[in-house]
N, C-alpha and C positions, 0 to 999 in steps of 0.2 A: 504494500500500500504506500504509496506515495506521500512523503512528509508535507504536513501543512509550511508555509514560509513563516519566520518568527512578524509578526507586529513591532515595526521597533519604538523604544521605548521616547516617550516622549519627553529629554529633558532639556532642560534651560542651562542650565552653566555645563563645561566640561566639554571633553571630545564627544562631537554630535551635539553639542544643544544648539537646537537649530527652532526653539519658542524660547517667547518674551516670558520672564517674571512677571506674577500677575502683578507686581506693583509698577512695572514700566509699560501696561496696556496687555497683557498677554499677546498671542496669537506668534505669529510666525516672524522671525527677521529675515532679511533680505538675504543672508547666507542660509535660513533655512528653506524658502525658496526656491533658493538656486539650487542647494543640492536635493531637494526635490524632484524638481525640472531635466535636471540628470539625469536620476534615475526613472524618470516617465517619461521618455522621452515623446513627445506631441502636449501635452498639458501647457497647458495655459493659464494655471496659476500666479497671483498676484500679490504682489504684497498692501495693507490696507490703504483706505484711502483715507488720509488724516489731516492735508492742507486744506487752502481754501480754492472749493469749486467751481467754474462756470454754469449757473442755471441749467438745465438740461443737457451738460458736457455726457460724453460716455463716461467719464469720473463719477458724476452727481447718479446717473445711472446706476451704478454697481452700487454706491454706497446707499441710495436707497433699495437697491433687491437685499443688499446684506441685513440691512436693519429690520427690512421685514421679516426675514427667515430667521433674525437670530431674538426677534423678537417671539416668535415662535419657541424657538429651542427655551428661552429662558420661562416663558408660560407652561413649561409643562416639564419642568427641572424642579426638586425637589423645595420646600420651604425655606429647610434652611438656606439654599443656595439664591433664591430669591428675596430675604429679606437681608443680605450678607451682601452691603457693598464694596467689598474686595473678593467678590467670587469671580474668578474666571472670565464670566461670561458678561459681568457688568463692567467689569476693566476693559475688554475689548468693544463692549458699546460703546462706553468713554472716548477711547481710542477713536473709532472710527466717527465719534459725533453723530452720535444716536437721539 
């Protein structure tokens, strides 16, 4: 039987951390990205969008599909993780100006 591929582990500091600490926004940095993009090669992955946008730019775009979906993810994540504003998921809304 053919071994499953490991999930690799997702960390912040160290060889491979390739996300943010939730206190600097979480989500992905620019070297974890890239060595993403690497290893999938055809993906189209982005790093957030955190400046300031053009009204209807493809930027203001993304960050409104993001905000809608992670406004989802965070409505159906557990209590504590929604009244905890240093969860994860509220740092990168932060981030990306949710």
């Amino acid at each position: 039987m053919p071994r499953k591929p490991e999930k690799p582990i997702r960390k912040t500091i160290g060889k491979g951390g390739n996300y943010r600490k939730t206190e600097s926004g979480a989500g992905m940095t620019k070297k974890g990205v890239a060595a993403y993009r690497k290893a999938n090669p055809g993906s189209k992955l982005k790093t957030a969008v955190t400046g300031e946008v053009k009204k209807g730019s493809k930027a203001a775009k993304r960050r409104k599909s993001y905000c809608a979906r992670s406004a989802g993810q965070l409505r159906n994540s557990s209590a504590k993780t929604k009244n905890d504003p240093n969860s994860r998921i509220r740092q990168a809304r932060r981030r990306w100006k949710c």
